[in-house]
OpenMM code with the backbone's topology and positions (N, CA, C; nanometers):
from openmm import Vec3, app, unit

residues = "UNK UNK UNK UNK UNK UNK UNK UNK UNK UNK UNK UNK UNK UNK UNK UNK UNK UNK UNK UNK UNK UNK UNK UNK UNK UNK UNK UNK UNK UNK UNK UNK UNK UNK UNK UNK UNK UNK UNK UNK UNK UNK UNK UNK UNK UNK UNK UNK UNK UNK UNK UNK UNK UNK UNK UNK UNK UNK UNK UNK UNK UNK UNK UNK UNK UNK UNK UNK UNK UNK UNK UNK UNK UNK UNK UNK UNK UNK UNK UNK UNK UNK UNK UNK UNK UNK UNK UNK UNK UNK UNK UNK UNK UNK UNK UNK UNK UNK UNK UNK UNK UNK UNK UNK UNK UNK UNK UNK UNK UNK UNK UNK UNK UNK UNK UNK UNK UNK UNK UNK UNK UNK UNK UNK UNK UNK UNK UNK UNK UNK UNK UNK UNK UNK UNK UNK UNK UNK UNK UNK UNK UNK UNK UNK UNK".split()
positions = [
    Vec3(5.8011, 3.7873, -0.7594),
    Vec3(5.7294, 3.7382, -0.8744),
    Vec3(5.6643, 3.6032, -0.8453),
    Vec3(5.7503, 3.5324, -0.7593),
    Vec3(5.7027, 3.3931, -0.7718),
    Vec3(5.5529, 3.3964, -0.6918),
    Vec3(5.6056, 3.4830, -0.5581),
    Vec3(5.4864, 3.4952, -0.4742),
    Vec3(5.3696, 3.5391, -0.5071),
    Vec3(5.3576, 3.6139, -0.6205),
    Vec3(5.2370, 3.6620, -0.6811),
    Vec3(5.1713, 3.5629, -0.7512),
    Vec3(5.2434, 3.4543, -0.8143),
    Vec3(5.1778, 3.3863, -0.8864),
    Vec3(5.1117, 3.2527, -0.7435),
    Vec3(5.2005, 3.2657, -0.7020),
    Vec3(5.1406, 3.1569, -0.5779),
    Vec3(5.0176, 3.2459, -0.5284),
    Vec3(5.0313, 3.3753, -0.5248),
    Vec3(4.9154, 3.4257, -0.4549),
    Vec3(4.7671, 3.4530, -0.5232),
    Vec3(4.7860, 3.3875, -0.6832),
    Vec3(4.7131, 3.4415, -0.7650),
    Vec3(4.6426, 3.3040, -0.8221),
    Vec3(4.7141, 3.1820, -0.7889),
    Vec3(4.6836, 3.0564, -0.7680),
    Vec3(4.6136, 3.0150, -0.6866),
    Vec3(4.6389, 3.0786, -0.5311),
    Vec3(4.5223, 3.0773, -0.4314),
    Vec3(4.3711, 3.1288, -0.4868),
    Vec3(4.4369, 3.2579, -0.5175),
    Vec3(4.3566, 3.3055, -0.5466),
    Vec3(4.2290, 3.2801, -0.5866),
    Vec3(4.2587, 3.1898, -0.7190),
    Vec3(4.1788, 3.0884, -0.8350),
    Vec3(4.1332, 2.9781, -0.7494),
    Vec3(4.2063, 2.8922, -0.6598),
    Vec3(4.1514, 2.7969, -0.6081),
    Vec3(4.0931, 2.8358, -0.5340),
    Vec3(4.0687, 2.9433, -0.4033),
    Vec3(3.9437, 2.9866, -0.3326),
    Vec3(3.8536, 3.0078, -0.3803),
    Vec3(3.8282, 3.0988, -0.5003),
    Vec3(3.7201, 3.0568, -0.6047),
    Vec3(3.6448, 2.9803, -0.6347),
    Vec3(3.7627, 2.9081, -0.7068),
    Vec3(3.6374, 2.7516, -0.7636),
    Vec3(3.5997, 2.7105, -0.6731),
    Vec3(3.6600, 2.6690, -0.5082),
    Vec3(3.6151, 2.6095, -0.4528),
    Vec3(3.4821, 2.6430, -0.3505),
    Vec3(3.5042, 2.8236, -0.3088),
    Vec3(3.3645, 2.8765, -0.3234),
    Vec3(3.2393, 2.8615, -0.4355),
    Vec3(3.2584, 2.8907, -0.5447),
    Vec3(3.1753, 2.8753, -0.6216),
    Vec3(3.0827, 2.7451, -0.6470),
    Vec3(3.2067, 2.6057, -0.6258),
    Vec3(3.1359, 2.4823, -0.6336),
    Vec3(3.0584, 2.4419, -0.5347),
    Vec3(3.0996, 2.4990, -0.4099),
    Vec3(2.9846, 2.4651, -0.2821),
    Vec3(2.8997, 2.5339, -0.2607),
    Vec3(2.9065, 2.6860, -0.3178),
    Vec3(2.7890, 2.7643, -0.3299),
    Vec3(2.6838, 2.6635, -0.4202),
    Vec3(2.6927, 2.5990, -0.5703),
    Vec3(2.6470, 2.5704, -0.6491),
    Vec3(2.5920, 2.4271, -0.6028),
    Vec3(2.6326, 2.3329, -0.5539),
    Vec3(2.6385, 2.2423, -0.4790),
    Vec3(2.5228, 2.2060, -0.3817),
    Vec3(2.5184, 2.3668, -0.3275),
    Vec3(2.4385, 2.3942, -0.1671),
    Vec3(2.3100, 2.3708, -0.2094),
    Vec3(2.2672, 2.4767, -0.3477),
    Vec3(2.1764, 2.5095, -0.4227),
    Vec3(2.0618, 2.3726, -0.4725),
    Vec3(2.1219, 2.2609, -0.4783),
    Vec3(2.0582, 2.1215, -0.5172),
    Vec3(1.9891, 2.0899, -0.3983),
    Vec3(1.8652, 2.0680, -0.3876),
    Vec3(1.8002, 1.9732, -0.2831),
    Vec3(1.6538, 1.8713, -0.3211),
    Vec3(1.6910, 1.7640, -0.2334),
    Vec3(1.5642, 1.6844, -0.2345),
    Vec3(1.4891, 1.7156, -0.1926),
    Vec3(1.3417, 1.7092, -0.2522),
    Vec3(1.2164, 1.7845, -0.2016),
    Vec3(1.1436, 1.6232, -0.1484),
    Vec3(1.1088, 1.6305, -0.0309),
    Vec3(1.0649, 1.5048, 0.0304),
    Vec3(0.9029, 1.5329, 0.0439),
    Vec3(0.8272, 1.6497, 0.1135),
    Vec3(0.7590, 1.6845, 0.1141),
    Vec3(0.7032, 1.8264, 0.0183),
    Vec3(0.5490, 1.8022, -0.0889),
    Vec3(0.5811, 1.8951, -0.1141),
    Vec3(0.5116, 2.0602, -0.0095),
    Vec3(0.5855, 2.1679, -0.1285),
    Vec3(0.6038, 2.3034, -0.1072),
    Vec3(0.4567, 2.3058, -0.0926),
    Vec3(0.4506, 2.4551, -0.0221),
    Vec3(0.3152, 2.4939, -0.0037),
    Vec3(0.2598, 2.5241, -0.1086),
    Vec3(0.3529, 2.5972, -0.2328),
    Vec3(0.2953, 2.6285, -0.3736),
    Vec3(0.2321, 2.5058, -0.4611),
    Vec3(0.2976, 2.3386, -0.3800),
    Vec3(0.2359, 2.2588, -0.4326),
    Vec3(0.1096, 2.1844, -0.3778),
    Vec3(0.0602, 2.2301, -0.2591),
    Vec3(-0.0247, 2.1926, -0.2001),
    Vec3(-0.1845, 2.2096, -0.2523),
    Vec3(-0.1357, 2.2940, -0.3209),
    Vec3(-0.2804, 2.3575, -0.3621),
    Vec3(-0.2585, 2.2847, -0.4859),
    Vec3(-0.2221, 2.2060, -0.5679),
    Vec3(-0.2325, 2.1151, -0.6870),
    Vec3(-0.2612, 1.9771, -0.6368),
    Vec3(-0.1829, 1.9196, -0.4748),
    Vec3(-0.2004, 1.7893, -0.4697),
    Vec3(-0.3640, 1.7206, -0.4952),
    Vec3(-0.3248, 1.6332, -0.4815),
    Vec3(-0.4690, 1.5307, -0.5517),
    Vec3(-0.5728, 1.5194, -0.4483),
    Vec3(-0.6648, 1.4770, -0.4278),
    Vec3(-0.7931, 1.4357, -0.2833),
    Vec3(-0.7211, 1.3334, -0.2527),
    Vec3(-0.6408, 1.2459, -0.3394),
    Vec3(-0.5700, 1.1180, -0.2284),
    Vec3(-0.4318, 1.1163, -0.1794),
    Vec3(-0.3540, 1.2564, -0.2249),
    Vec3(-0.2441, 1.3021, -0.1364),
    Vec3(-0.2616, 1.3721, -0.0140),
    Vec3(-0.4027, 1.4234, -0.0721),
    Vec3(-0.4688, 1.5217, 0.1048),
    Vec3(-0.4864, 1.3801, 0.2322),
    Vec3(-0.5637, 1.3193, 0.1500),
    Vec3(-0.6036, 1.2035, 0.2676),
    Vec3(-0.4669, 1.1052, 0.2742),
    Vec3(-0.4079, 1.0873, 0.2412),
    Vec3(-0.2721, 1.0392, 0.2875),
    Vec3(-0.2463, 1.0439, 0.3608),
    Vec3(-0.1726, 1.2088, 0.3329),
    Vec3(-0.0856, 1.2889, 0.4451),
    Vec3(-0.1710, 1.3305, 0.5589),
    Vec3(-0.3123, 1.3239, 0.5715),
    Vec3(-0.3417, 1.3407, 0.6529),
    Vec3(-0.3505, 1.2240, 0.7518),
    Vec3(-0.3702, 1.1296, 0.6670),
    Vec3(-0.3910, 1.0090, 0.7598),
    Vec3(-0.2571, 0.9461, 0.7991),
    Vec3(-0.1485, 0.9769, 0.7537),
    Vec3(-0.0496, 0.9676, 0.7971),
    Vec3(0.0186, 1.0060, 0.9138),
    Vec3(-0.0400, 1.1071, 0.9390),
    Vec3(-0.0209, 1.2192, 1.0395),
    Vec3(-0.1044, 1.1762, 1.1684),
    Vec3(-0.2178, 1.1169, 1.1395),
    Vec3(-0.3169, 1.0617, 1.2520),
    Vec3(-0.2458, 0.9506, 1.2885),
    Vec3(-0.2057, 0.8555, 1.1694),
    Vec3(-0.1080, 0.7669, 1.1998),
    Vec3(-0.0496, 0.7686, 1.3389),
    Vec3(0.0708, 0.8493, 1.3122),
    Vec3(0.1681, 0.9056, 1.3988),
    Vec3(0.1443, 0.9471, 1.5249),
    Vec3(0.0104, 1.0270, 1.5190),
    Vec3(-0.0152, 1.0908, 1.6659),
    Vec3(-0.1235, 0.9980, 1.7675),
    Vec3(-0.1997, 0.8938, 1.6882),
    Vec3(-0.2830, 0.7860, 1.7469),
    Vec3(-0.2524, 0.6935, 1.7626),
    Vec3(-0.1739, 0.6511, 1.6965),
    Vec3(-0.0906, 0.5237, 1.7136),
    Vec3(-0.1748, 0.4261, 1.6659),
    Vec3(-0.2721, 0.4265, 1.5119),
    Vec3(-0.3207, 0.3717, 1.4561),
    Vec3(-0.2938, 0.2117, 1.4117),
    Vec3(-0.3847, 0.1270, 1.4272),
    Vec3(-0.3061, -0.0119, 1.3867),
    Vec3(-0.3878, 0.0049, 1.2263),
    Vec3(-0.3751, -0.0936, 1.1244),
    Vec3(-0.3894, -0.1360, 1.0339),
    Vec3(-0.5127, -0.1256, 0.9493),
    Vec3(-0.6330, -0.1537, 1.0866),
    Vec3(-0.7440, -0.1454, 1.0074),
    Vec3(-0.8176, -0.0294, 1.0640),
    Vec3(-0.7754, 0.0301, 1.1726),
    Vec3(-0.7927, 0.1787, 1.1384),
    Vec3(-0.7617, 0.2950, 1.1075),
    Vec3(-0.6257, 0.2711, 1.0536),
    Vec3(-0.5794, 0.3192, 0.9441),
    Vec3(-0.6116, 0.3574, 0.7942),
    Vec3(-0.6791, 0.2312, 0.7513),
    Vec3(-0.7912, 0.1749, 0.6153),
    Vec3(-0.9251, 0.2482, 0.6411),
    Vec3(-0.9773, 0.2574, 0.7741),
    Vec3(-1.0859, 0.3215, 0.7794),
    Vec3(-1.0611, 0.4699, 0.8079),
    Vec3(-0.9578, 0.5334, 0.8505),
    Vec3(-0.9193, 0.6443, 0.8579),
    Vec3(-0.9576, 0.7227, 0.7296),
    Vec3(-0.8089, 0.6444, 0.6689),
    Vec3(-0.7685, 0.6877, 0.5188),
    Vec3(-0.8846, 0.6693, 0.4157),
    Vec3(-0.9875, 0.6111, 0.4026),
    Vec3(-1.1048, 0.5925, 0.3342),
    Vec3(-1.2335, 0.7446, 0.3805),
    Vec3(-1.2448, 0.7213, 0.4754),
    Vec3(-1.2220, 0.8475, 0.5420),
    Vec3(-1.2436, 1.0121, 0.4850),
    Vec3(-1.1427, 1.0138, 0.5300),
    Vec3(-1.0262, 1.0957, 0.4366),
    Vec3(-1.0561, 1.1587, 0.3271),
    Vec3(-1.0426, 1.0565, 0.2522),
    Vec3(-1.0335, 1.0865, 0.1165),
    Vec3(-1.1961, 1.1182, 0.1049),
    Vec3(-1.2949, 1.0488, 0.1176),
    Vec3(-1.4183, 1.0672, 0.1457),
    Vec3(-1.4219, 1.2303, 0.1039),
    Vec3(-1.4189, 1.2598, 0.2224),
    Vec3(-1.4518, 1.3762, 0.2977),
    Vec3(-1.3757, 1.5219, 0.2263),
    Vec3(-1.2317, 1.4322, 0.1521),
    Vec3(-1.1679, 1.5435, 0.1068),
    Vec3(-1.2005, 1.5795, -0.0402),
    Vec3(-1.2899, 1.4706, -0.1017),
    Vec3(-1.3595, 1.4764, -0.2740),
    Vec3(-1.4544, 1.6131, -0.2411),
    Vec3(-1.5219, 1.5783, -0.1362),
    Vec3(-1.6163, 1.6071, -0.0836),
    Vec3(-1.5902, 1.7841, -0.0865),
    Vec3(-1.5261, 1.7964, -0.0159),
    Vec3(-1.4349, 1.9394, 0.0376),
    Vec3(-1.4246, 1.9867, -0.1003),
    Vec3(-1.3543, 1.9375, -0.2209),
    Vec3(-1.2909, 1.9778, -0.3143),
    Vec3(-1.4452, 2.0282, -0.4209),
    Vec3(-1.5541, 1.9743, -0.4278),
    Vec3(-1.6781, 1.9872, -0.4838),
    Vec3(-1.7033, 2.1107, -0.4131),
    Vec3(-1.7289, 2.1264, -0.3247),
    Vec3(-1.8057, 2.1991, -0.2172),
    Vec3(-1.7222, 2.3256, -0.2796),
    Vec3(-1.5756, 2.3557, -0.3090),
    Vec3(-1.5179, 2.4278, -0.3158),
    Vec3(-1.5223, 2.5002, -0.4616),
    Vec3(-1.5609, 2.4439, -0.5238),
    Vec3(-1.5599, 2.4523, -0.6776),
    Vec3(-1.6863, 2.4955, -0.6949),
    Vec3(-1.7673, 2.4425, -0.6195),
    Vec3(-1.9168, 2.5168, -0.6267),
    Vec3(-1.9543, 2.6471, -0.5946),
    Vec3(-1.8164, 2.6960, -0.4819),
    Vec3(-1.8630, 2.8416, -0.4330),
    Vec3(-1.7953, 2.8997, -0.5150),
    Vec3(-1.6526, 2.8800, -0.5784),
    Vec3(-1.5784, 2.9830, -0.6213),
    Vec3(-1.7259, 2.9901, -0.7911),
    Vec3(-1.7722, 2.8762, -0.8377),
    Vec3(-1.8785, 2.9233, -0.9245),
    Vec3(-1.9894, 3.0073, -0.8785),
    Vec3(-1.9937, 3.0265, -0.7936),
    Vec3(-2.0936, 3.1496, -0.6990),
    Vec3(-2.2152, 3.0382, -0.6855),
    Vec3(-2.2164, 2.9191, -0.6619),
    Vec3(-2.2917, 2.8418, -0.6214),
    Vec3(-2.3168, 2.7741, -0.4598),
    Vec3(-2.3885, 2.7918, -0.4062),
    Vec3(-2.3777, 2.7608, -0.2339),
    Vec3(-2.2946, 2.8546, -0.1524),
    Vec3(-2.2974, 2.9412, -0.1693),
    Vec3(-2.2301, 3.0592, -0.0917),
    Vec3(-2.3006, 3.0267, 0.0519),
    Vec3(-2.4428, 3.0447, 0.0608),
    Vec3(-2.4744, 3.0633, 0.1832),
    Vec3(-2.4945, 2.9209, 0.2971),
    Vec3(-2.4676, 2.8494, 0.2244),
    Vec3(-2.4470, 2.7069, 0.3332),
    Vec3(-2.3086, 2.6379, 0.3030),
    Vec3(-2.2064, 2.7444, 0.2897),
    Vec3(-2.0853, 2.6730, 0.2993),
    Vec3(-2.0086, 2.6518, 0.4562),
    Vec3(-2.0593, 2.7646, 0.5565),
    Vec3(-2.0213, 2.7536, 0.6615),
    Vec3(-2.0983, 2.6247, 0.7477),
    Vec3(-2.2619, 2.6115, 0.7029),
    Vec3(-2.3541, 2.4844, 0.7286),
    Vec3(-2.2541, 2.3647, 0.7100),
    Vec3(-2.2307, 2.4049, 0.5816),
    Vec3(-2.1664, 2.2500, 0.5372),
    Vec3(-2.0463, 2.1856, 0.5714),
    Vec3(-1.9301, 2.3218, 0.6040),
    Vec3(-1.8615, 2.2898, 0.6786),
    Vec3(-1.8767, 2.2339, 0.8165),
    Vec3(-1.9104, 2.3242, 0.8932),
    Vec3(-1.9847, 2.2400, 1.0177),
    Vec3(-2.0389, 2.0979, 1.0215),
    Vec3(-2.1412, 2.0815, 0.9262),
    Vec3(-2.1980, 1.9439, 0.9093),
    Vec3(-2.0826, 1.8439, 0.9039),
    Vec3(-1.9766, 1.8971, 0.8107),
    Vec3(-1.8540, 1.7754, 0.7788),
    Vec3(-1.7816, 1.7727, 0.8702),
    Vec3(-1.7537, 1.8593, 0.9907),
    Vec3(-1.7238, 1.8582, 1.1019),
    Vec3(-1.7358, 1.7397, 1.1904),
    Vec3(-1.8836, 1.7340, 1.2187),
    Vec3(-1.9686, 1.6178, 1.3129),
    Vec3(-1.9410, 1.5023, 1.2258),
    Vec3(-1.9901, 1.4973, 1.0549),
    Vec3(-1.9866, 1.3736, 1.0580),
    Vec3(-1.8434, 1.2881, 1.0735),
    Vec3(-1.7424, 1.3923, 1.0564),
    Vec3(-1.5994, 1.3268, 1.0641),
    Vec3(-1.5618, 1.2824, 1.2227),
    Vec3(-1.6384, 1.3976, 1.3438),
    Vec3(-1.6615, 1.3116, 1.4574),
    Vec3(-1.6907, 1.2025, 1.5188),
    Vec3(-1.8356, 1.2043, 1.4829),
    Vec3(-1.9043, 1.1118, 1.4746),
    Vec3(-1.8046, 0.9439, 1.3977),
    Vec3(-1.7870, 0.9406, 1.2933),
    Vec3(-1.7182, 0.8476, 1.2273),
    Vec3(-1.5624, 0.8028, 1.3327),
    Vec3(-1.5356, 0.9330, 1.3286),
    Vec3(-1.3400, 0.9122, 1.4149),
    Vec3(-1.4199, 0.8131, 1.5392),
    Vec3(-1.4956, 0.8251, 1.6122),
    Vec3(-1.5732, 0.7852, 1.7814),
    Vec3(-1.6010, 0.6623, 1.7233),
    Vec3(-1.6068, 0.6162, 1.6509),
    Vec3(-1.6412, 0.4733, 1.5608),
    Vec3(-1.5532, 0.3946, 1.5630),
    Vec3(-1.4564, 0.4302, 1.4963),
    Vec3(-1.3092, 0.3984, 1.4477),
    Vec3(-1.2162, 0.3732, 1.5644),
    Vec3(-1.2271, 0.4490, 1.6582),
    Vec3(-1.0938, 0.5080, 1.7275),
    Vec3(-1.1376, 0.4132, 1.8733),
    Vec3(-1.0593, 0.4222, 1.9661),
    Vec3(-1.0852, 0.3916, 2.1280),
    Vec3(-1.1209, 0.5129, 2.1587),
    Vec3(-1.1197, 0.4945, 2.3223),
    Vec3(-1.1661, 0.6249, 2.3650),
    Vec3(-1.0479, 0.6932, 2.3815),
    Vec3(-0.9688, 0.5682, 2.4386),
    Vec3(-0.7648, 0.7201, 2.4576),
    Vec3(-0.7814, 0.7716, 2.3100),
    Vec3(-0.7634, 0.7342, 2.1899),
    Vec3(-0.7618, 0.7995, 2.1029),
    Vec3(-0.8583, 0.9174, 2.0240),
    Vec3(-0.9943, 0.8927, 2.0809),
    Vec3(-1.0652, 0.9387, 2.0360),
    Vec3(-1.0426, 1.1196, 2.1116),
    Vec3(-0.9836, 1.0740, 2.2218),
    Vec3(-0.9672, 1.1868, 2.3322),
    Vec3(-0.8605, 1.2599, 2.2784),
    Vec3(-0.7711, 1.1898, 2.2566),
    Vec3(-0.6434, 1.2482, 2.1452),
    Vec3(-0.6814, 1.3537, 2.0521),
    Vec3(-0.7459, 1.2595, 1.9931),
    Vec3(-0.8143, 1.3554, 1.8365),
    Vec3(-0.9157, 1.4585, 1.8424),
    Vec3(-0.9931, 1.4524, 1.9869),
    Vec3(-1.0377, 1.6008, 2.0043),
    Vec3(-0.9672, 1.7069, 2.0525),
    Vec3(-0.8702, 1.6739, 2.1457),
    Vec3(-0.7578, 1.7578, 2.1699),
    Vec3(-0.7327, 1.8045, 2.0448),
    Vec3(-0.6291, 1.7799, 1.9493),
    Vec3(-0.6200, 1.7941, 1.8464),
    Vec3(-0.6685, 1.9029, 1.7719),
    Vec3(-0.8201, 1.8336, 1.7258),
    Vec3(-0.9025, 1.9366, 1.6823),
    Vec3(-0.8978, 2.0432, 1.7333),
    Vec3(-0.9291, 2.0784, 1.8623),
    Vec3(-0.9408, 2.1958, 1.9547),
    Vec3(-0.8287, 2.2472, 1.9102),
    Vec3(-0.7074, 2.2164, 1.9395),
    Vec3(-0.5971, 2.3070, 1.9243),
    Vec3(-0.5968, 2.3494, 1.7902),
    Vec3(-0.6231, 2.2650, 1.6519),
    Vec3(-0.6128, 2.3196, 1.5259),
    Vec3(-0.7216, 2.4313, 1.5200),
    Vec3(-0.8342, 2.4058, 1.5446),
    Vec3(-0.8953, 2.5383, 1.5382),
    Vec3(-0.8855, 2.6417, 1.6112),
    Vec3(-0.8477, 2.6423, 1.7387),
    Vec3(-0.7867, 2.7652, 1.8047),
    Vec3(-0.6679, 2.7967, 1.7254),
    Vec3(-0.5849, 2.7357, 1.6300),
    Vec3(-0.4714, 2.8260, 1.5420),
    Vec3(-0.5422, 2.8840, 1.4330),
    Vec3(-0.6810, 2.8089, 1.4042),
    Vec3(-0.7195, 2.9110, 1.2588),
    Vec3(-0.8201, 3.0111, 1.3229),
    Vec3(-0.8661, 3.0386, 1.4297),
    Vec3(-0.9313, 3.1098, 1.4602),
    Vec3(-0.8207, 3.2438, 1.4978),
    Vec3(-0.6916, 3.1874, 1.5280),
    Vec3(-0.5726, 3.3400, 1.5485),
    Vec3(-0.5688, 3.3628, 1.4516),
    Vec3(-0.4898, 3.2675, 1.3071),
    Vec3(-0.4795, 3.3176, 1.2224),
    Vec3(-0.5590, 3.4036, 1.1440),
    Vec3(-0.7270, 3.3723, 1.1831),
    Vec3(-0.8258, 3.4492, 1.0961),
    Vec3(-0.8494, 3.6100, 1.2009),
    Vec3(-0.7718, 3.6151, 1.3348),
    Vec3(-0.7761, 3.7029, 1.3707),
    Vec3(-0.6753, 3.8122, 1.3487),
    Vec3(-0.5597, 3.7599, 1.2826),
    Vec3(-0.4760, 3.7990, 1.2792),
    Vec3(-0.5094, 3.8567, 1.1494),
    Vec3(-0.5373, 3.8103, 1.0636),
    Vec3(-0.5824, 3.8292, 0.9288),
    Vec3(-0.6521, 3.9665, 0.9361),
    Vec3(-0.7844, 3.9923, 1.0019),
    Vec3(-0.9052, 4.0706, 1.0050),
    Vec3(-0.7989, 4.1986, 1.0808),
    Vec3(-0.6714, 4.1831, 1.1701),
    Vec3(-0.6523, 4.2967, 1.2168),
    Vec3(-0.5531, 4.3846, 1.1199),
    Vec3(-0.4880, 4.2560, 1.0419),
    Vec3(-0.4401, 4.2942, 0.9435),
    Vec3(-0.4868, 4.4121, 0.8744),
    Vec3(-0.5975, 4.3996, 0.7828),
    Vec3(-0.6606, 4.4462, 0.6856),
    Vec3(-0.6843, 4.5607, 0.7606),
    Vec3(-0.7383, 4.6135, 0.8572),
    Vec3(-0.8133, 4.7039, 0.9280),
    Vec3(-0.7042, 4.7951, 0.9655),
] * unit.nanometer
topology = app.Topology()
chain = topology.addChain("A")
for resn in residues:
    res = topology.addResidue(resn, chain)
    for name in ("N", "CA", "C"):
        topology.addAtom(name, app.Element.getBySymbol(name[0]), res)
């Protein structure tokens, strides 16, 4: 008898104490947001984090950082118009133009800003980011097909 109740006491305490670290686990700090929130952030959380990120990989000092991030944001109002205009069925056919165009001038500007080690950096860079959206858009097209 006794042992049952000792065993039925365990019992209860393996429980709660599963249950509370299951429940526990479940809480987290969101430091960066989710991808579901990406598509809400602002034109000056885009240029932030982006320039944050250039930060990091250029080893940016202070005031080209300021000219980065000005930048940035620039370019990302910019992006966000451009975008709002096609989904209104407006500029359909020079959105790939325009992309391109914002391409160079963000070149052009970085070669301004930057040294040349860095500037060399940041075309690397580029190159590699668009060789991932050019898989992904291949990956995409084989998808569908």
């Amino acid at each position: 008898m006794k042992t049952k109740m000792i065993l039925k006491v365990f019992l209860a305490l393996f429980c709660f104490i599963t249950y509370s670290n299951t429940s526990l686990a479940q809480t987290k700090t969101i430091t960066q947001p989710t991808p579901s929130q990406v598509g809400r952030a602002t034109p000056e959380m885009v240029a932030e984090r982006r320039t944050n990120h250039l930060k990091t990989q250029l080893n940016l000092n202070d005031e080209q950082f300021a000219k980065v991030k000005s930048l940035m944001l620039d370019q990302e109002k910019k992006r966000r118009i451009e975008r709002e205009n096609m989904q209104k069925g407006e500029g359909l056919a020079k959105g790939k133009d325009s992309s391109e165009n914002n391409k160079k001038i963000i070149t052009e500007k970085m070669k301004s800003i930057l040294n040349a080690e860095q500037f060399k950096k940041f075309m690397d860079m580029e190159k590699k980011n668009e060789e991932i959206r050019n898989s992904r858009l291949e990956n995409n097209k084989n998808i569908t097909n």
